[in-house]
N, C-alpha and C positions, 0 to 999 in steps of 0.2 A: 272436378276430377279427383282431388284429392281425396273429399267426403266419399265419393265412390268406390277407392280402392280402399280407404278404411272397413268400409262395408262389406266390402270383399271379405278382408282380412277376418274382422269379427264372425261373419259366416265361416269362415275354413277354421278357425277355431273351434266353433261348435262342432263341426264333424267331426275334428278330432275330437273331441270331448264323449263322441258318442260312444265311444270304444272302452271308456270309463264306467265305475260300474256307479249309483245314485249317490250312494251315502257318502260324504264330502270326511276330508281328513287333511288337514294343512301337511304343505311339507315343510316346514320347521317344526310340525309338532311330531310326524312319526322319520323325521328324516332321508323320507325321498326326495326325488330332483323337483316333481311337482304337485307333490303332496294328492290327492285319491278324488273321485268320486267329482263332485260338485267342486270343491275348493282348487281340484286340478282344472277344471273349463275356468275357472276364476283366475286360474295362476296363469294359462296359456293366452288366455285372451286380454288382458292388462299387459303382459311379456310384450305381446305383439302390437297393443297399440302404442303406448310406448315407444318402444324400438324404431317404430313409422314416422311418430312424429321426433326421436332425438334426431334421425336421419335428418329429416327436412329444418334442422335449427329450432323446431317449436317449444324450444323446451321449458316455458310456463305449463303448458297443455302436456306435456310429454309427467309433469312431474308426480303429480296424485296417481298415476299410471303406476308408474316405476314404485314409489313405495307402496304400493299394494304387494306388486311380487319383491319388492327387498324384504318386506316385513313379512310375507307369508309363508315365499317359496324360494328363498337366500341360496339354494341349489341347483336353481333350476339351468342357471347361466352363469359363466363369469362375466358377459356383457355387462348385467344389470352392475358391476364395481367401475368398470372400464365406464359406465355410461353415468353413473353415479357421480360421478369424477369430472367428469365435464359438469354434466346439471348445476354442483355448487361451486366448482368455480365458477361459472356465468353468476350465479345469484351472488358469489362473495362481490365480484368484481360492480355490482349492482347494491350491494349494501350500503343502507343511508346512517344508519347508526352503528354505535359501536355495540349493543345488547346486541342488534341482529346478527354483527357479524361473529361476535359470539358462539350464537347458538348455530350460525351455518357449519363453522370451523368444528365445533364439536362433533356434529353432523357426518363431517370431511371422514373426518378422523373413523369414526364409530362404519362408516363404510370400508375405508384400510381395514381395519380389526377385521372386519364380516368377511371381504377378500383373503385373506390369513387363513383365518377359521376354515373355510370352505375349499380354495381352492390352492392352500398354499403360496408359495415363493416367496417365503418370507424377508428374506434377503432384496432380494429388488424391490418387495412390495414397500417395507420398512424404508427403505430410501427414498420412493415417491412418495410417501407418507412426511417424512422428516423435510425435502424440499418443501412441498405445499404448507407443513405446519410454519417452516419458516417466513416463505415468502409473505403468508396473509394472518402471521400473528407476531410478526417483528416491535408491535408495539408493546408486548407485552412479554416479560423475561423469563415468565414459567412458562409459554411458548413455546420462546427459547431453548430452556433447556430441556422441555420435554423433546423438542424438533431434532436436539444435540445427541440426545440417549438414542431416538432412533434410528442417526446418522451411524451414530458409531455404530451399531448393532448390524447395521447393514454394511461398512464396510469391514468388519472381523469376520460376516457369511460369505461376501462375493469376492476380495479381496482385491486381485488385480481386473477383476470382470468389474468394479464400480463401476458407473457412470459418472462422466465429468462433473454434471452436474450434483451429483450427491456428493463429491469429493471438494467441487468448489463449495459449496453451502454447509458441508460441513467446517471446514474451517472459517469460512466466516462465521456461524454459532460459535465457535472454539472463541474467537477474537473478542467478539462482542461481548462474551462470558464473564473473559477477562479484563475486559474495561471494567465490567460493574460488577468484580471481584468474586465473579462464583464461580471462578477455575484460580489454581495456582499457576502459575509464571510457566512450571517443568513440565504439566500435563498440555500447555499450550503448545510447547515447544517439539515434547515427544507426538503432539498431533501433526505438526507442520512436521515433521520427518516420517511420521505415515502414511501421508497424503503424498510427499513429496516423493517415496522411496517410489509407490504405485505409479504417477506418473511421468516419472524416470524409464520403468521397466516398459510403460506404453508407450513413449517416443521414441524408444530402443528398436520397439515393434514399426510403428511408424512412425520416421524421422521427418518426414515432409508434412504432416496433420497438422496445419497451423491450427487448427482447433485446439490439441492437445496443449501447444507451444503458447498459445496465448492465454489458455487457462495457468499455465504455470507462471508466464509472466505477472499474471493479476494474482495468483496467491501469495508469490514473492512479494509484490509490491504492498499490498494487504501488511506482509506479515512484517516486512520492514517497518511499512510508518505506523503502525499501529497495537503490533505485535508485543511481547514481552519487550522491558528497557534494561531490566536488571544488568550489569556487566558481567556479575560474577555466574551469574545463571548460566548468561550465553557463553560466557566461554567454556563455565564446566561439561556443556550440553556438547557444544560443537567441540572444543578439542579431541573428543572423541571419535567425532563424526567426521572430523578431515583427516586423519590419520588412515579411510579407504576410499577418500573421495579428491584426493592430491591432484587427479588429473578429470577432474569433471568441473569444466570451466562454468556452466550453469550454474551449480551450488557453490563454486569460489565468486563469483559476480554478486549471487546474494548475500554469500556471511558477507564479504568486504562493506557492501553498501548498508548493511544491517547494524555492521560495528560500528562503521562510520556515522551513520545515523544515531545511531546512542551512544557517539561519544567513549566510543572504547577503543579507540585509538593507540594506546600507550600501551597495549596487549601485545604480547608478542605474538600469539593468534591470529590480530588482524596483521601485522609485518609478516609474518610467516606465510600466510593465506594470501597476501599481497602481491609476495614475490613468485608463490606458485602461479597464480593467475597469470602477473606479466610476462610469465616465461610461456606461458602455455597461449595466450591471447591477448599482447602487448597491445594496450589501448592507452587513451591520456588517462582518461582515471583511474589504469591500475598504476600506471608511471608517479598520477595524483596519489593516492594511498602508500604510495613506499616515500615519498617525497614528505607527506604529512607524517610520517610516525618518525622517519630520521631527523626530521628538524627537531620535533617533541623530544628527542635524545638527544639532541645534540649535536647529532651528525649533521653539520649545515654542508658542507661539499657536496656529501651524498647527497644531502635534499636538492639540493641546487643540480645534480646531474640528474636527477629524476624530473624533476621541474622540466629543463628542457628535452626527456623525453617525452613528456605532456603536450608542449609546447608542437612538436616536430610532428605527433601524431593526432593531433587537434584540428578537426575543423572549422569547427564554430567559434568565429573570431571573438565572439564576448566573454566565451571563455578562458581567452588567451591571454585576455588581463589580469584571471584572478594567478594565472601561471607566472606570467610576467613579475608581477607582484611578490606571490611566494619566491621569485628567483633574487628580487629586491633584498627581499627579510633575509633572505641567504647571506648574502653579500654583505650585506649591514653587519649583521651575526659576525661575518670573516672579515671585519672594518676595510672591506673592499667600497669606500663612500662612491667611489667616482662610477663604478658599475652598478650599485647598488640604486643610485640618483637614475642610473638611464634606464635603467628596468623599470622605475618606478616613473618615470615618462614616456616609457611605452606603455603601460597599464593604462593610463591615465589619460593616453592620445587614444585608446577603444574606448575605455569610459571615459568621458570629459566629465560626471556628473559626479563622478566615484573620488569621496574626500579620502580616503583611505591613503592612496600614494603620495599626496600632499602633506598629509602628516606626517608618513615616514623620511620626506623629504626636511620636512622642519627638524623632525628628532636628529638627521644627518646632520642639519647645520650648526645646531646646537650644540653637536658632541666635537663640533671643529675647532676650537678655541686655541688648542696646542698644535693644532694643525696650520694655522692660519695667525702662527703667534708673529711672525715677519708684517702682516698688514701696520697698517699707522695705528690704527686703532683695533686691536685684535676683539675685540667685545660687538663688536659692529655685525659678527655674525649671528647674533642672537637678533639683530634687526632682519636679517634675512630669513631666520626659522620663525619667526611671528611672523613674517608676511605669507609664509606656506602656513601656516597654520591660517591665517586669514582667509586666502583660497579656501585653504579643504573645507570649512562652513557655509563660503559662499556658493558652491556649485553642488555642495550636500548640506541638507540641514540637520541628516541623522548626525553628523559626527557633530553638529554646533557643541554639546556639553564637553566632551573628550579634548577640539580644538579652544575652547574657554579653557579648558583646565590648562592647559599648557601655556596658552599667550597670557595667562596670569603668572604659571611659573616663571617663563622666560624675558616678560616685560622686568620684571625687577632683576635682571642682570644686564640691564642696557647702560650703555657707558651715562657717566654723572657730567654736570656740564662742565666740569672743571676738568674732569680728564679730554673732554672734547675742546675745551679752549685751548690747552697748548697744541692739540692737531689742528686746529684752523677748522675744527670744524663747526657748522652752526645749525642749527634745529631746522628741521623741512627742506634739506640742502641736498643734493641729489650725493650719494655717496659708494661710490664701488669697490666692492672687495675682492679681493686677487683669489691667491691661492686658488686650492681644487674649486673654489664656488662658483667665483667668478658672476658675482650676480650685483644689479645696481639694485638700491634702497634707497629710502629717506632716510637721514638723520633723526631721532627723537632717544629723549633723555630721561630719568628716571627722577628726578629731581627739577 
């Protein structure tokens, strides 16, 4: 059936051919649609097979077809780009070596250019062009940045008309650029505020497009773990940029988690950007970021009232230890031991595994000595902060060096046996200590 309407086809070619006059003339060479005489039944009847078989998937069979009219009569159709486009991605997607895929991508490309040339839309064409260059030459960097040039090129023609797609691939090029240092830090950052101003103004347009909405979640998140680290970069970039963006809770979500990720905490940028967010969209982690920068200052109350707004608007109970915890450091900070201790046994009752509160509870007993100067033996609390040091190793082995370091500090200020023989007391002998601890130990001596 198939053979037979091919047949067909080739026939109704010919008649139209007959209407042509003998002498043959390419259309690439006098720039008609399908060039004259003989070379036009040549350009119509290759068009047409072709075309039949890209239809039916054929396209091994379909392809000596098709460059006959790309190469003859480039005018004749804009299909032959549109079908050109398909043909090698199938073949890239089929390439066995890395030469082949080479010389397809070249191919690719040299078809984009011929669509340009011919038929225009440079702007959208350059953006289909820049996806494909990237997706099927990622492995290689002049690719890349050829992929990059004509990313950007097409979004400075189409601007807010981009497609998500050229707007996601573009910043990814931008990212990858700058891992392997063939962009500066500022041109990455002025890309992620172009890309981002464009799909800003589209979500404005449609607010419910979770297409839109999850594209932006994935550039954000791209551009946080991956993105420029400099401090001084990002703040010089953004101080600017939140100075008209104070109530646009999306771009306060990202600087916050962008600063916080590199560690630029002690900015007043990210405090600033911090407390705009929690007023505009009170979550645990905007409660967490004003809570982390007030502690880094100093402010341990304020940390500790932010603390428990994290705390209050937190769902996810494993989170609620690291909260728990930071309200511990608080307390400790404000020599509140006795609240300080039970924060950090609430941490410690969500993670059991988490040496961290066990430490801090050692460094509380440690620092008790004036506190607990009434006990018989006031030194007997440094037996108590080596046995929380002991813990935090046992049920974490990340802190083993950290909790070493300290049961070696704290073991040489354990009472000598002579200050224990006038207290009756004797080595491995079960021994309780009052004050705020209020906890049983062994006995053991430094001597």
């Amino acid at each position: 059936m198939k053979n037979l309407l091919l047949k067909r086809l080739v026939l109704s070619a010919f008649s139209i051919a007959l209407f042509f006059t003998v002498n043959g003339q390419k259309g690439i060479e006098d720039g008609s649609k399908y060039g004259h005489g003989e070379d036009s039944i040549r350009c119509i009847r290759n068009l047409s097979l072709y075309r039949e078989y890209v239809k039916h998937n054929d396209y091994n069979v379909a392809l000596p077809y098709w460059k006959i009219v790309f190469d003859e009569c480039p005018k004749s159709s804009k299909n032959i780009y549109l079908d050109g486009v398909k043909l090698y991605r199938y073949l890239l997607d089929k390439a066995q070596t890395e030469e082949r895929k080479a010389d397809l991508i070249d191919t690719l490309m040299i078809v984009y250019d011929r669509r340009i040339k011919y038929f225009g839309e440079k702007g959208n064409v350059l953006g289909r062009q820049g996806v494909d260059l990237l997706k099927y030459g990622r492995d290689k960097i002049e690719y890349i940045e050829q992929a990059y040039k004509y990313l950007n090129e097409s979004i400075e023609l189409r601007k807010i008309k981009t497609s998500q797609a050229v707007l996601g691939s573009y910043m990814s090029a931008s990212i990858i650029l700058f891992q392997f240092e063939k962009l500066e830090a500022d041109i990455v950052i002025k890309d992620y505020l172009k890309v981002t101003e464009i799909i800003d103004k589209l979500i404005a347009e449609k607010p419910n497009d979770s297409n839109l909405t999850g594209l932006k979640a994935s550039i954000d998140e791209n551009f946080v773990k991956d993105g420029p680290g400099d401090c001084d970069k990002l703040i010089e970039f953004f101080s600017k940029e939140i100075e008209t963006k104070r109530d646009n809770i999306e771009f306060l979500r990202m600087l916050t988690s962008l600063l916080r990720n590199r560690e630029c905490t002690e900015s007043a940028l990210f405090y600033n950007s911090s407390k705009d967010l929690h007023k505009l969209a009170p979550t645990s982690e905007s409660a967490l970021n004003i809570a982390i920068l007030a502690f880094t200052s100093g402010k341990y109350q304020e940390a500790a009232n932010y603390y428990l707004q994290a705390l209050n608007l937190e769902a996810i109970n494993n989170k609620k230890a690291d909260y728990y915890f930071g309200l511990a450091a608080c307390n400790s900070e404000l020599n509140n031991k006795v609240k300080a201790r039970e924060y950090a046994r609430k941490a410690s009752s969500i993670r059991p595994d988490w040496g961290e509160p066990y430490l801090l509870i050692g460094k509380l007993y440690a620092e008790s000595l004036d506190d607990c100067s009434s006990n018989t033996l006031p030194k007997a609390v440094y037996w108590a902060a080596v046995d929380m040091f002991m813990k935090a190793k046992m049920v974490d082995p990340s802190v083993e060096e950290k909790a070493n370091r300290n049961i070696l500090t704290y073991t040489a200020y354990f009472p000598n046996k002579e200050e224990a023989f006038f207290q009756d007391v004797t080595e491995g002998e079960t021994y309780s200590i009052g004050c705020w601890i209020n906890e049983t130990t062994k006995a053991r001596f430094n001597d």
